[in-house]
C-alpha positions in Angstrom: 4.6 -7.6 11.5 6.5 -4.0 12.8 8.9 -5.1 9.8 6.0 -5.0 6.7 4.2 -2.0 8.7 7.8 0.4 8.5 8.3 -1.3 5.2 4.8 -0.1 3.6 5.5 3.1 5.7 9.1 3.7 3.6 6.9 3.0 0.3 4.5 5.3 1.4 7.4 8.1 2.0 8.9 7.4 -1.2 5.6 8.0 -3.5 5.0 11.4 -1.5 7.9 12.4 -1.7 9.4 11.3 -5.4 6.6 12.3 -6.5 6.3 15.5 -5.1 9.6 16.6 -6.4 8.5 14.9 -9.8 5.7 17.4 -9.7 7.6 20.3 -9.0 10.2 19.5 -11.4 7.1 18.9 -14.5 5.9 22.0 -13.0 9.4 24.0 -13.2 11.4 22.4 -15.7 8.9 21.1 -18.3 6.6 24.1 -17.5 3.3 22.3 -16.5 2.5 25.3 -14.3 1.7 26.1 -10.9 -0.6 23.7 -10.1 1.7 20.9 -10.7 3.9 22.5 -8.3 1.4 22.9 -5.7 0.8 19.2 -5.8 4.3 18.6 -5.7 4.5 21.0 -2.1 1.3 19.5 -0.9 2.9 16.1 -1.5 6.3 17.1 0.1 4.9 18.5 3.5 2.3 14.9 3.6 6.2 13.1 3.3 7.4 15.0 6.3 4.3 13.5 8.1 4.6 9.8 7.3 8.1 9.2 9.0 6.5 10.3 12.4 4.2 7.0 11.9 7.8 4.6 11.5 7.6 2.4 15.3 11.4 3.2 15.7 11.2 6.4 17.3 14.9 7.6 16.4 14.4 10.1 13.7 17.9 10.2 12.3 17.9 6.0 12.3 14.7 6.4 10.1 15.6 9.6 8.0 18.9 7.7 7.2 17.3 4.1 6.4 15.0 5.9 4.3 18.0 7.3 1.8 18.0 3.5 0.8 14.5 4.0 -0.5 14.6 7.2 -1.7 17.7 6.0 -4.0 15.8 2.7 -5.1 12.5 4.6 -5.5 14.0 7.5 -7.6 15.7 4.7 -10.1 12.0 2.9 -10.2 10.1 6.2 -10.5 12.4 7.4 -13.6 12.0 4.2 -15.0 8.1 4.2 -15.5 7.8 7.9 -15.3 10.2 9.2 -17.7 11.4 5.8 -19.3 14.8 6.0 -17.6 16.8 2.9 -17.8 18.6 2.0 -15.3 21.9 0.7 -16.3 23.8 -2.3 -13.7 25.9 0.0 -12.1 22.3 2.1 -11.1 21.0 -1.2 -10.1 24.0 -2.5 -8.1 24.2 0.7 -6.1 20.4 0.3 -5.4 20.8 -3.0 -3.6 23.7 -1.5 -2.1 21.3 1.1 -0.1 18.3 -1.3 0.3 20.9 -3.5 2.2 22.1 -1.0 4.3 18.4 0.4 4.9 17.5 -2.6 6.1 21.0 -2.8 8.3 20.0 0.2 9.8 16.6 -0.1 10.3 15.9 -4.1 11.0 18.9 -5.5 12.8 17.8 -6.3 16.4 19.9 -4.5 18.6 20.8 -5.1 22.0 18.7 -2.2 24.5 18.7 0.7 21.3 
């Protein structure tokens, strides 16, 4: 069960944080105003928050497993956000950092 809890906790991460730079990129770049950067802080600092919850309690193991998901995430997030399509060699590279997310974070180690 630890395994689905850190897994929705990665998904939760990756909205807060995706999305908050979405937001502050709409907000900057397509010049949607302040208050779309605002929500794009407000979501940024609520990221920094979430990772605390992970039940591994080795903050570089976590910040680096989560890479696999930001990189996943960001491709996914394009795709329905923006219409970004993904071409193979995006979605290769994607499976390439889910696998080693889940190397990182899931294999059971021997005392750490």
């Amino acid at each position: 069960m630890s395994i689905l809890r850190s897994a929705a906790l990665f998904v939760v991460a990756a909205i807060f944080e995706i999305g908050g730079a979405w937001l502050i990129w709409q907000g900057v770049r397509e010049h949607r105003g302040w208050l779309w950067m605002t929500g794009g802080v407000l979501a940024l600092g609520a990221y920094g928050f979430v990772a605390t919850f992970q039940p591994d309690a080795h903050f570089g193991r976590i910040l680096a497993a989560y890479g696999g998901i930001f990189v996943a995430g960001s491709l996914l997030w394009g795709a329905v956000a923006d219409g970004y399509r993904p071409d193979r060699w995006d979605i290769v590279g994607a499976l390439i950092c889910l696998a080693g997310m889940a190397v990182i974070m899931w294999v059971p180690r021997n005392g750490g």
